[in-house]
C-alpha positions in Angstrom: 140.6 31.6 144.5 137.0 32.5 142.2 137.0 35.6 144.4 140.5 36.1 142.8 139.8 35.5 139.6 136.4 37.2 139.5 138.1 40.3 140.7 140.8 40.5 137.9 138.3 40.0 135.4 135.9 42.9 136.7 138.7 45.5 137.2 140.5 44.4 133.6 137.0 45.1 132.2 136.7 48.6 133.6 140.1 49.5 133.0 139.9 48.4 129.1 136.2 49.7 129.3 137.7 53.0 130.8 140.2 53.2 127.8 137.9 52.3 124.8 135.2 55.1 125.9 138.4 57.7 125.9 138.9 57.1 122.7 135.2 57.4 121.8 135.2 60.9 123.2 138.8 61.9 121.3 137.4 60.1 118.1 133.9 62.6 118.3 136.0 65.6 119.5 137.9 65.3 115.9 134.4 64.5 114.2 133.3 67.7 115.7 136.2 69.6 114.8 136.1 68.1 111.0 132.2 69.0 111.3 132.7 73.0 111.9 134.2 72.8 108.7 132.8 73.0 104.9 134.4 69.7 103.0 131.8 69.5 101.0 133.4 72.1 98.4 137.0 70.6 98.4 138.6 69.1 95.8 138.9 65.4 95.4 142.2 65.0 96.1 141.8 67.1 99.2 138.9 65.1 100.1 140.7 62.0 99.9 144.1 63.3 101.6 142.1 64.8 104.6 140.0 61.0 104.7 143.5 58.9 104.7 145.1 61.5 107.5 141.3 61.6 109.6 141.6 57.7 109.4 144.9 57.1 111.1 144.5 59.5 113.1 141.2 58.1 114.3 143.0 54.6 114.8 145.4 56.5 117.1 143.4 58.7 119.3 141.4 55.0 120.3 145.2 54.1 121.9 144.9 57.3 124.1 147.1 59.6 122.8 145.9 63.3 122.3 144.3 64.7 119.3 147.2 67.7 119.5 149.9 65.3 119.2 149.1 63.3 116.5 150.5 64.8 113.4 147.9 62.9 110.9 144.9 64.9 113.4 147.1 68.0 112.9 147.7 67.7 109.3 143.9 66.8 108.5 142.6 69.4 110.7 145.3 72.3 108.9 144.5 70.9 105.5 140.5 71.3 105.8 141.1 74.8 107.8 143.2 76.5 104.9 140.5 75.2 101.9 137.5 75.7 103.8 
């Protein structure tokens, strides 16, 4: 029965393990794509929309989903692209 329970607990690590480094790699492929681009001379408000939209969508891409399908990635990415 330990053999049992030892064996759920290793394979529900590396599963959740699995999941949380996936969103680790979506999370830095947005930082990179944010990166490529000057903020620096945005406005404030820009600044701060793109920040709100770049944090949920952050909090989202660490559940899985793809970067291209989240509309606060999409809007954060197009929002830095047409003022940069």
């Amino acid at each position: 029965m330990k053999i049992i329970k030892i064996s759920a607990v290793l394979i529900s690590s590396i599963f959740f393990g699995g999941s949380a480094f996936a969103g680790c790699a979506a999370t830095a492929g947005f930082d990179k794509a944010m990166g490529e681009l000057n903020l620096a001379e945005l406005s404030q408000p820009l600044q701060s929309d793109i920040s709100e939209l770049s944090k949920d969508c952050k909090s989202i891409l660490h559940t899985g989903k793809s970067m291209d399908n989240i509309d606060s990635c999409v809007k954060a990415l197009s929002i830095a692209k047409d003022n940069s």
